[in-house]
GUDO-799397 format. One record per residue: residue in three letters; x, y, z of N, C-alpha, C in turn. Coordinates in steps of 0.05 Angstrom, whole numbers, plus 5000, padded with zeros to 4 digits. Layout:
% residues N
ALAXYZXYZXYZ;...
This chain:
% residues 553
UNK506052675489507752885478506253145482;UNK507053335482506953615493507153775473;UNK505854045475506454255457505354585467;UNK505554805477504855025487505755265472;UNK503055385455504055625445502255855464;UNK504156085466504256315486503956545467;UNK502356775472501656965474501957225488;UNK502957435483501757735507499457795495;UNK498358105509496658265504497058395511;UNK495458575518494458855529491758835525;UNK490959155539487859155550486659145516;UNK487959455501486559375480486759085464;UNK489058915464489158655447489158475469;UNK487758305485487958165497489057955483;UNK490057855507492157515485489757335490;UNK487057335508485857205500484157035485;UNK484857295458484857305427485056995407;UNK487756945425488156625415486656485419;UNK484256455435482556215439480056275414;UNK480356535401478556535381479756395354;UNK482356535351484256425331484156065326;UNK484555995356484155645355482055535354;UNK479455705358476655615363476955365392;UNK477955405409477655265436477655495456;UNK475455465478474455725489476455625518;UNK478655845528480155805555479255715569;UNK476255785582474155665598474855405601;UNK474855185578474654935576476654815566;UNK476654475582478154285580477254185553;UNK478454035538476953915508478453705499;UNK477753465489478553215489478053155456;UNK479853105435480052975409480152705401;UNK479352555394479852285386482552295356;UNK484352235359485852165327486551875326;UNK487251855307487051545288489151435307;UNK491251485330492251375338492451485368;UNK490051645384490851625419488951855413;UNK488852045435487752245445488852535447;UNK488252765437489052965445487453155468;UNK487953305483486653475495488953785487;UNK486053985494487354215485485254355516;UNK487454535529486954605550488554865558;UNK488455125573490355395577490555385598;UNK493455375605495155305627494355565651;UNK494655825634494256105637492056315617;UNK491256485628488556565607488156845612;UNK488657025608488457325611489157555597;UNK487957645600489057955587491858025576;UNK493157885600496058005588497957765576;UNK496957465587498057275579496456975576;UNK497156845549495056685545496556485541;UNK496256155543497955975543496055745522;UNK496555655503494055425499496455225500;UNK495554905508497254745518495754555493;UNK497154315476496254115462498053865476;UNK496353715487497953425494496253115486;UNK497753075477497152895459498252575469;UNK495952405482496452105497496251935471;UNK498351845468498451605444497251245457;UNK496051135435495850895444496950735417;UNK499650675440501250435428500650135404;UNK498350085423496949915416496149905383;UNK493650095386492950225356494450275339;UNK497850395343498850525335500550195312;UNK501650075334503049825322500949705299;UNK497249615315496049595290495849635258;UNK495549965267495350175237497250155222;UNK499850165230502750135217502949875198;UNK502149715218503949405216506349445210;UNK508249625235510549525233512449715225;UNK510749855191512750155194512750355208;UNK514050535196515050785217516950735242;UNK516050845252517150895278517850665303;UNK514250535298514750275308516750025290;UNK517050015267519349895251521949985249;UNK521550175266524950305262527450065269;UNK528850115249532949885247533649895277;UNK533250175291534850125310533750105339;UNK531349975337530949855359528949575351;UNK529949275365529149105356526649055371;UNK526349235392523749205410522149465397;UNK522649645387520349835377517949915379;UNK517149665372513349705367512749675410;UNK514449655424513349565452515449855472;UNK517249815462519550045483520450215460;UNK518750475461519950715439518950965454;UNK519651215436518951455445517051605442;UNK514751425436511651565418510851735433;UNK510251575464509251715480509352025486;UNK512352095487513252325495514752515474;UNK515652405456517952565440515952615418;UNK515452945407513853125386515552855357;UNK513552805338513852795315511452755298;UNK511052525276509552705246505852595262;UNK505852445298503852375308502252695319;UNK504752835328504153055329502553235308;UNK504653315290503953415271500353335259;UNK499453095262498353015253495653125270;UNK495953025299493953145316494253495316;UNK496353625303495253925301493253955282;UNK494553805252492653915233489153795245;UNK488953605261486553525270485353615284;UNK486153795310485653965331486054215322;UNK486754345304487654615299486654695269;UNK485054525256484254515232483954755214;UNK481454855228481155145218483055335221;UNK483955385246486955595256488255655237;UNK489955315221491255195215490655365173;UNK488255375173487955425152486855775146;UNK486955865172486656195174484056265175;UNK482156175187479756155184478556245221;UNK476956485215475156535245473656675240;UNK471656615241468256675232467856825259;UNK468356845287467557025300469157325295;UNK471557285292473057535292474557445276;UNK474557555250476157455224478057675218;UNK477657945234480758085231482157995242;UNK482557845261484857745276486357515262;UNK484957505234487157265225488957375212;UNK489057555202492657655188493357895215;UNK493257815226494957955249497557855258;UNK499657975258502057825271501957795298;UNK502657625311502757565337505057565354;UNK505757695380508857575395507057325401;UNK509157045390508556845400510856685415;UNK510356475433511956295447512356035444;UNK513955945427512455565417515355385439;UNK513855225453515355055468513654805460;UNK516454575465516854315448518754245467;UNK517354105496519553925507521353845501;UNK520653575480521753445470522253365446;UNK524353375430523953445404525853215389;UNK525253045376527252835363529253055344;UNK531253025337532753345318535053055310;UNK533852915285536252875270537652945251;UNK539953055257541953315250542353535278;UNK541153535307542353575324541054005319;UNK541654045336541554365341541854575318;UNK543354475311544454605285542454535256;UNK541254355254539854365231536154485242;UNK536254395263534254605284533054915275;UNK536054985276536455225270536355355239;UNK537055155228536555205198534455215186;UNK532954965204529755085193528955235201;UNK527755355231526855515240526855885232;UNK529955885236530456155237530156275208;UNK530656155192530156305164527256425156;UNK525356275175522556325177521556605200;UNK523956765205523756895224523856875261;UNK524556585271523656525291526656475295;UNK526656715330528856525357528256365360;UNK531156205355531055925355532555875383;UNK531855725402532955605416533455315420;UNK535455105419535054835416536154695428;UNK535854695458537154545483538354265481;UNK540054025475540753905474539753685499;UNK538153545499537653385526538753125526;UNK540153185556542053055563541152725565;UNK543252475552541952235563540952165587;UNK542452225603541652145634543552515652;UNK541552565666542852875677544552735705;UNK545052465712545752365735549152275728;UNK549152185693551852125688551752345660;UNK553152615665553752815644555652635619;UNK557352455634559052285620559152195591;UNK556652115592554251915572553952115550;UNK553452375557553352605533550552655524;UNK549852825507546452875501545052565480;UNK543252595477542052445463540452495435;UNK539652465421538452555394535852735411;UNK534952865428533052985426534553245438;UNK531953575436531953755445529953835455;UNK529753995472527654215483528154485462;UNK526254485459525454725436523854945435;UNK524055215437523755495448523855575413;UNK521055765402521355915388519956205402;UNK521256365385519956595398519656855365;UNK517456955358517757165342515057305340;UNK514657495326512257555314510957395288;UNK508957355291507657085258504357125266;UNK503657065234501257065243501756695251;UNK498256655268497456385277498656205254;UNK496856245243496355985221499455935199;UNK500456215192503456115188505055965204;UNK504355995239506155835253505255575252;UNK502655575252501755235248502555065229;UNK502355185202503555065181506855085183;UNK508255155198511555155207511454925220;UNK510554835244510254635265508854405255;UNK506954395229505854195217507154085197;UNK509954175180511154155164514154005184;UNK515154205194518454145204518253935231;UNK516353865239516153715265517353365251;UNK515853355237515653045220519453025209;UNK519653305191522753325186525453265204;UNK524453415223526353405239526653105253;UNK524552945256523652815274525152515241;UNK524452525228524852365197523652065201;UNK522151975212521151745214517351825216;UNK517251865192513351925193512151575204;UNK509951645221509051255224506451235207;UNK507251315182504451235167506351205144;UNK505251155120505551095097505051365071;UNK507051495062506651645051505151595023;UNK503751775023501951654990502451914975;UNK501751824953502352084931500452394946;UNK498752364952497352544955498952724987;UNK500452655002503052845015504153094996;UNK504553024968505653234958504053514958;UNK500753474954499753684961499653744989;UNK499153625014498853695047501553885042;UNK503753845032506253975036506554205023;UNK505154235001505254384994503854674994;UNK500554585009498154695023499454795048;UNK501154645061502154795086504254985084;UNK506354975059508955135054509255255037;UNK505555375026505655545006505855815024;UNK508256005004509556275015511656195030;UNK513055965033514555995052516855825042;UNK516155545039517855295019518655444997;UNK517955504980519055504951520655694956;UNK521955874976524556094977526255965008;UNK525255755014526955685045529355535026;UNK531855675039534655525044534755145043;UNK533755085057533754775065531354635052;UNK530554785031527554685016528954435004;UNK530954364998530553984989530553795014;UNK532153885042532753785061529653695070;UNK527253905070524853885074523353785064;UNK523453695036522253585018522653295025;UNK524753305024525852935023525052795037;UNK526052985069525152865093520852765096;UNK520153035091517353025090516852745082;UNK516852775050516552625039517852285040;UNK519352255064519852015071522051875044;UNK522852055033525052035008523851884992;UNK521451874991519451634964521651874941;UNK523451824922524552014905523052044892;UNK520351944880518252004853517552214863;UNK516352214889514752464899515752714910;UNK519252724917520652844925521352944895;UNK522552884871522353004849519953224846;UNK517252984837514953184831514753434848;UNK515453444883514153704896516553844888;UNK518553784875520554034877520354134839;UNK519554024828518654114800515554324808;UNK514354234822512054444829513954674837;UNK515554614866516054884880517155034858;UNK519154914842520555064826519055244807;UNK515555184800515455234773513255554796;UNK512455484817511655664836513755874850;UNK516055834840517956084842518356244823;UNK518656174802518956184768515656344768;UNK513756294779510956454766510856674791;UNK511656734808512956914834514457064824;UNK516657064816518857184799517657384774;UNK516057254757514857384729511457504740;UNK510657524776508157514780506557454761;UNK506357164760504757024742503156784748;UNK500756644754499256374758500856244752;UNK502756044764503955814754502255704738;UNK499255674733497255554708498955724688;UNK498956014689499356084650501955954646;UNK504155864667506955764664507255564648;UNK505255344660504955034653502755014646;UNK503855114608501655024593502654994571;UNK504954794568507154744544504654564538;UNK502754374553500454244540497554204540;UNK496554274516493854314526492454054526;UNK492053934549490853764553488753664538;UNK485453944539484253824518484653734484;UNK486653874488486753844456489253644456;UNK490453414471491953234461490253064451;UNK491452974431489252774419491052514416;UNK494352444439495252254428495051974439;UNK494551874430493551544449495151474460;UNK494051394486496351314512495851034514;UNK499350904511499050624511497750464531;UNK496750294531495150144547497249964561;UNK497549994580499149884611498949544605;UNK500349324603500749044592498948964617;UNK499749004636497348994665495348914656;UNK494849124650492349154632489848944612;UNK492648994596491848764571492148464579;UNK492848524594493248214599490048074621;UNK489048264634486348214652484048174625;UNK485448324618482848394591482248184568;UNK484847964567485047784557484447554574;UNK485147584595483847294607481047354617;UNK479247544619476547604615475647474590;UNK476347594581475347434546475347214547;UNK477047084553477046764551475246724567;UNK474146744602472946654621470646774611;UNK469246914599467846994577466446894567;UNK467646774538467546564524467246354538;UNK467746244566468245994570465045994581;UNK464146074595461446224608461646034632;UNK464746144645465746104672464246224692;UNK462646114711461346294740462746224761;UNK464046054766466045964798468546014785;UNK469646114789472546314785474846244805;UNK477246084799479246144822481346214804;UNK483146504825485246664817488046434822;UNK488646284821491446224831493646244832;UNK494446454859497246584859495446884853;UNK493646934866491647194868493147474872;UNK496147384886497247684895496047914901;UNK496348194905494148354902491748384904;UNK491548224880488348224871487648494863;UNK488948464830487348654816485348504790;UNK487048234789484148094770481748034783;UNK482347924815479047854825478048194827;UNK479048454829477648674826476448684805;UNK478148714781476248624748474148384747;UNK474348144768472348004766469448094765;UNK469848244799467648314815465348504800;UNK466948644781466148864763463448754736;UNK464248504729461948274718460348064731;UNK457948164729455748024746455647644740;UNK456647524713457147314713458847174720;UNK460947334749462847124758461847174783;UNK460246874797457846884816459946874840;UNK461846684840464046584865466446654855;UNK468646694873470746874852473046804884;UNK475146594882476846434903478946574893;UNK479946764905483046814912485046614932;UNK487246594916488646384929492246484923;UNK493146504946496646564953496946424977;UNK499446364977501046314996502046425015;UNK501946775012503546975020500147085034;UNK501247065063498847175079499747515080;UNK501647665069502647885066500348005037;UNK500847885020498847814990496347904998;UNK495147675013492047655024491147865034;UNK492247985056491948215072492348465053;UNK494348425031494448765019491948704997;UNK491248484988488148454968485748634983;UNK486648425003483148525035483048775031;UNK485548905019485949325030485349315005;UNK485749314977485849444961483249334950;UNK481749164955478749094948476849194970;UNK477549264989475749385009473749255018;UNK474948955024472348705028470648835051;UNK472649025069470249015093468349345089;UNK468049415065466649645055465449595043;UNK466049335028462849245010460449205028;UNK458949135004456548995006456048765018;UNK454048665031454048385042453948235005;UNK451548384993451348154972455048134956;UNK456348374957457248424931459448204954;UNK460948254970463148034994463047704989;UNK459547664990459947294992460847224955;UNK461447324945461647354915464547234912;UNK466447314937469247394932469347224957;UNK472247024962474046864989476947004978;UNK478047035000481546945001481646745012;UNK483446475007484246355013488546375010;UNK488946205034491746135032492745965030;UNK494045815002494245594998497345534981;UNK498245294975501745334957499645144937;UNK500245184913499045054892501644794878;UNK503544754900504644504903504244324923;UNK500944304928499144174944496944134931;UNK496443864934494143834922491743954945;UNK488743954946488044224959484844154947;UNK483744074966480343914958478444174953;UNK479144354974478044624962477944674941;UNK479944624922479844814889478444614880;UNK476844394889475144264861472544324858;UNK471544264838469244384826468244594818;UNK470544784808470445084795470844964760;UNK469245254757468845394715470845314718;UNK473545484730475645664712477145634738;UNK480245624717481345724743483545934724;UNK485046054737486846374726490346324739;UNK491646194717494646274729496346504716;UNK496546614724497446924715499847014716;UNK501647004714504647124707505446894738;UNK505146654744505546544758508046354758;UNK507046194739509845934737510846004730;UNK513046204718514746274717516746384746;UNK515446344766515746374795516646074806;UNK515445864794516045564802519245414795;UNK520345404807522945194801522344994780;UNK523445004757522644744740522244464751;UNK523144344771523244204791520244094794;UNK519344344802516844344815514844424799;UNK515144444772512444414763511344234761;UNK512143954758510243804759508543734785;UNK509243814807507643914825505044084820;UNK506244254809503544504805502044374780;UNK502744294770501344134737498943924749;UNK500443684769498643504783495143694799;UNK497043824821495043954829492744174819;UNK494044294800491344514784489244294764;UNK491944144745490943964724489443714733;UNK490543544750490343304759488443284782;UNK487943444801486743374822484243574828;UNK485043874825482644074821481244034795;UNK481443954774481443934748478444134736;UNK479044404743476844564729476144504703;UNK473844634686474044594660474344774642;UNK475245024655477145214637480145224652;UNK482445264646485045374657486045624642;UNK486245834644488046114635491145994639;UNK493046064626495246154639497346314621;UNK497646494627499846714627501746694633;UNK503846764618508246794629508846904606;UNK510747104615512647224584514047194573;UNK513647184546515247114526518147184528;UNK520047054533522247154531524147294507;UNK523047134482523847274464523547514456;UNK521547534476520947964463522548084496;UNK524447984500525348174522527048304503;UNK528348324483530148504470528248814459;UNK525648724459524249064455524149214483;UNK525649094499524449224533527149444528;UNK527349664528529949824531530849864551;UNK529949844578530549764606532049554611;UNK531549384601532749184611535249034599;UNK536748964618539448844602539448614595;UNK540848594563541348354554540948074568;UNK540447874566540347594589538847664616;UNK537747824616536747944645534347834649;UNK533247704670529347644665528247794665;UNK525347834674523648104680523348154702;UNK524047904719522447994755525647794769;UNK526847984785528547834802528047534811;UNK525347364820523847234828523947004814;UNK523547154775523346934759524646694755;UNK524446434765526146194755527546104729;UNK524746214713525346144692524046374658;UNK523546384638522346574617522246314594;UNK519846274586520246144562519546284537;UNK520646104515520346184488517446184487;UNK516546154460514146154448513445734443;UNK516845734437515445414421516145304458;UNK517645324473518245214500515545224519;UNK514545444518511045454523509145234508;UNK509745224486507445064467508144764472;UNK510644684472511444444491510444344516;UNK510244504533509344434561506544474567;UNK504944684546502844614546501544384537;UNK502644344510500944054495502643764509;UNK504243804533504543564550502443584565;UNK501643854592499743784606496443694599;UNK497143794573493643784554493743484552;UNK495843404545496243064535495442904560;UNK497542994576497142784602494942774621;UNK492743064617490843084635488843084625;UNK487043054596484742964583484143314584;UNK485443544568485743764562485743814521;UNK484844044526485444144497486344424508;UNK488844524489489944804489489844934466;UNK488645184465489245374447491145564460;UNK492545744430494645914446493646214431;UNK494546514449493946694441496146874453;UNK496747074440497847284446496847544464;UNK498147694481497747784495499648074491;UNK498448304487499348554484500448554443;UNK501548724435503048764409504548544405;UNK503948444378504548144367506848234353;UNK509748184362511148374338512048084318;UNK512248234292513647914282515447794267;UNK517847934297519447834291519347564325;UNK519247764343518947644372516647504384;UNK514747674373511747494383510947774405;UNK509247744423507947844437509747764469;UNK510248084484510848104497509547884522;UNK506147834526506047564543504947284520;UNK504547084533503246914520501046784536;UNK499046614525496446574547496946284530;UNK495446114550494645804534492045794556;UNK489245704530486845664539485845424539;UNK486945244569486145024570483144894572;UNK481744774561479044674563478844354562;UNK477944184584477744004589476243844569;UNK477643634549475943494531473343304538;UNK473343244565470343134566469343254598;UNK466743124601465443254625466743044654;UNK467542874640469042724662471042924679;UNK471642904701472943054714475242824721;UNK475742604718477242494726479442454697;UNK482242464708485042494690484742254675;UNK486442204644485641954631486941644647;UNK489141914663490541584665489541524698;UNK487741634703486141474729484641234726;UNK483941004745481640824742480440874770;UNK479440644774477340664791479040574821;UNK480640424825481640404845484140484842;UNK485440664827487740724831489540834844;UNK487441084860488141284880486441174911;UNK488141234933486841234949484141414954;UNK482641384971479841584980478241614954;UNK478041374939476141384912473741194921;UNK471041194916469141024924468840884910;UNK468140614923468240394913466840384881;UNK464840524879464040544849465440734831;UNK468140854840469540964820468441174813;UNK467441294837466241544823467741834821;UNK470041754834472541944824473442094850;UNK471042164877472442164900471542114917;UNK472542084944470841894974469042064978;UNK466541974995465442165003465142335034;UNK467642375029468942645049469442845030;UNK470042795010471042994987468843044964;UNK466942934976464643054949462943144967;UNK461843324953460043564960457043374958;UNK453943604963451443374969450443374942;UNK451943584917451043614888451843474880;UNK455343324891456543094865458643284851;UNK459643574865461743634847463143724850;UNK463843414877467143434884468543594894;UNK466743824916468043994928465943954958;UNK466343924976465143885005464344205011;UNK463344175023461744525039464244515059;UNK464744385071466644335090469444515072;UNK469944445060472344505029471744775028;UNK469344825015468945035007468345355032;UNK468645245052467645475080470445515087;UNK471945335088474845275094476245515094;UNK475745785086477545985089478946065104;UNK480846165100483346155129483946025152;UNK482345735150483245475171485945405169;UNK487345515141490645465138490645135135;UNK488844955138488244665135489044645096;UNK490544435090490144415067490344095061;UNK487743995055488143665047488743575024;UNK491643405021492743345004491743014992;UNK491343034971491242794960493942574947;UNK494542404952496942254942497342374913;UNK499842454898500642574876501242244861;UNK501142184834501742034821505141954823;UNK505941704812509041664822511241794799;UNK512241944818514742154805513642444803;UNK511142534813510842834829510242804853;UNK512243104859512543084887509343264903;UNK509343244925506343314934507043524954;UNK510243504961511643694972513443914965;UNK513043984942515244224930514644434942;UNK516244604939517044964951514145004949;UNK513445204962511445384982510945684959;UNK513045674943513345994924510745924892;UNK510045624902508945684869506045784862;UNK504945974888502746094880503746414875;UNK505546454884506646744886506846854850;UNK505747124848504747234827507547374826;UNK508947454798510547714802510447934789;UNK511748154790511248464783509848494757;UNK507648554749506848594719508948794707;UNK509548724690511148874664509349094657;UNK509249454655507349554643509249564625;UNK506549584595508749714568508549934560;
């Protein structure tokens, strides 16, 4: 993709002025690395009377499909080949934009330490844009541009110039022409490129609201099409499209009264609130199964149904959880944990601390034996009733740690949720919501059937009429035997002849029932199943490690 802004002079103002403005000297060819291809910045023409700087920018595909995975541009509805046959290459959008603010940094921000009068200088400038994606066509082209002072020109390019027939296509060639200073036009071309274009290939994060606002201060908060710009920018996230237009607004409003939008917005004084901000159920709920793993003086830790991974983050944070096994089904899960724990930014020591694994916890699974603790967290309530005794066999029966956590919410306190409608669950996902006594039932069965003791505790505000928004049951294994009551010595296959509870393929060189082999096993996708007792299945749904949405309160 292409981009050429043009200059005059004269003897006294040479246009070769601009190469100070951009800090790239005409002389020279110059080569950029960006997070997705290469830019060079190079002047077509260089003189006194006319100065050209050229930005072209070689994308690599490759990288590009990487970094995404899939959104943007390369995920776009309307092409099912995308990420391989698209328009990156050639057609200006937010890749552009992106390599200006990278190549044009300083310009961009009005800044020249050799000749610093020349930054509020207006300029005749020339901005050409081959190719220009314009969804909304010429006409909305024009709506941005020109209100900003700039001839707008917005050529319609034809699908094919061999069959006129066929008609134009969503792009233009694009001609501005006015007087501006630099760095206003940069922040014009760094803002409306991505707009026009409406498919950004990155991921908008909250922190866009300021880039947008850093670039379209003096200019956004009085433009005509300021929601059209907002929205688009902002990739229509509506939280963030709200917030920047409550800023712009309150930055017109302190314009209007020449006033610091600070003296505007100060209906609160921060330091002096003194009112306690509820604590997020998220929250309370990590904080409660800490305590227990705590108390339990748990050091081998497995999350099951890890999602995310914001409890193995809380793990990592206490030096007495030595090994710490994340486990989902959802290799989507795994990969967004890897990002939001920053496994490959740690530490060597602080990394071997922490595994992802991918596993359905309606499998039995030789890996999970011989852990403290293990953590089910707003989980079975994700499981088909069907299939819990699946997941019961395999956490209880076959991994058989000597702590179990588990978490699910109370259904009876869904009537304090004011969001939510009558009969409604909490998470689309959910199978099922139990009571308080429907929990205490299915716990003191698996406690019964698997040589368990349960305590029960509340989780967030106990109200009492409903109980507590979640509920926890703290399973602890009644003896050091690791084997279930109703096992013997030859009852299961792959048990050794002396009944020592597993073959030795499945015991480790300590005796506790987890192989090195088991335990290295991460992402071999291998999962060895042990025969389930008669009347659980060893094959149920694939969904019962999957974690769902925490409820904040």
């Amino acid at each position: 993709m292409f981009l050429t802004i043009t200059t005059t002079g004269s003897a006294d103002r040479p246009a070769t002025d601009l190469g100070f403005l951009l800090h790239k000297h005409p002389d020279k060819a110059q080569r950029f690395s960006t997070s997705q291809g290469t830019a060079h910045v190079f002047y077509p023409e260089a003189d006194a009377q006319r100065c050209t700087a050229a930005l072209l920018l070689e994308v690599d595909p490759i990288a590009l499909v990487r970094k995404s995975r899939g959104k943007g541009r390369g995920g776009a509805p309307d092409s099912a080949l995308g990420q391989y046959v698209n328009d990156r290459p050639y057609a200006a959008s937010s890749l552009l934009a992106v390599a200006l603010r990278t190549v044009f940094a300083s310009a961009m921000k009005g800044q020249c330490t050799a000749r610093p009068e020349l930054v509020a200088q207006a300029l005749p400038l020339r901005i050409e844009v081959p190719v220009l994606p314009a969804r909304g066509g010429p006409e909305l082209v024009d709506k941005l541009f020109r209100p900003l002072g700039w001839t707008v020109r917005a050529e319609p390019v034809p699908l094919d110039e061999m069959f006129p027939e066929w008609g134009d296509s969503r792009y233009v060639r694009l001609v501005l022409e006015g007087e501006c200073r630099l760095a206003e036009a940069l922040r014009h071309l760094y803002v409306l490129l991505p707009v026009l274009d409406d498919a950004k290939h990155y991921w908008v994060a909250p922190d866009e609201v300021d880039k947008l606002l850093r670039a379209g201060e003096g200019w956004l908060e009085s433009h005509p099409e300021q929601r059209v710009i907002v929205g688009r920018y902002l990739a229509r996230r509506w939280s963030l499209t709200r917030q920047a237009m409550e800023r712009l607004e309150l930055e017109r409003l302190a314009e209007s009264d020449d006033a610091a939008a600070e003296e505007l917005d100060n209906a609160v004084d921060e330091e002096a609130d003194t009112e306690e901000k509820p604590v997020p159920l998220a929250v309370r709920r990590r904080e409660a199964i800490l305590a227990v793993l705590r108390s339990a003086r748990a050091a081998r830790v497995l999350d099951l149904g890890c999602g995310p991974g914001q409890l193995i983050g809380a793990l990592l944070k206490e030096g007495q959880f030595t090994e710490i096994v994340g486990v989902d089904v959802s290799m989507r899960a795994l990969h967004e944990a890897r990002r939001r724990l920053r496994l490959d930014r740690m530490s060597e020591r602080q990394s071997e601390r922490v595994r992802l694994v991918q596993g359905s916890l309606a499998y039995t699974d030789g890996r999970l034996k011989g852990y403290d603790a293990a953590v089910l967290s707003e989980v079975v309530e994700h499981v088909d009733p069907a299939r819990l005794p699946a997941l019961e066999y395999a956490v209880f029966g076959s991994a058989r740690p000597g702590t179990v956590v588990v978490t699910t919410p109370n259904v009876e306190y869904n009537v304090r949720w004011e969001s939510l409608p009558a009969g409604r669950v909490r998470h689309a996902d959910h199978r099922f919501e139990w009571t308080r006594e429907e929990f205490r039932q299915w716990a003191h069965g698996v406690a019964a059937r698997h040589g368990y003791e349960v305590s029960f505790g509340p989780v967030g505000p106990d109200d009492p009429e409903v109980g507590p928004p979640t509920q926890l049951a703290h399973f602890h294994r009644a003896s050091d035997d690791s084997s279930g009551p109703e096992d013997s010595a030859n009852s299961r296959p792959g048990r050794d002849p002396d009944g020592s509870g597993s073959s030795r393929e499945g015991r480790g060189p300590d005796g506790s029932g987890s192989s090195r082999e088991d335990r290295e096993s991460e992402g071999s996708g291998s999962v060895r199943q042990d025969r389930a007792p008669e009347g659980v299945s060893s094959t149920a749904g694939s969904n019962a490690s999957m974690r769902g949405k925490e409820v904040a309160a």
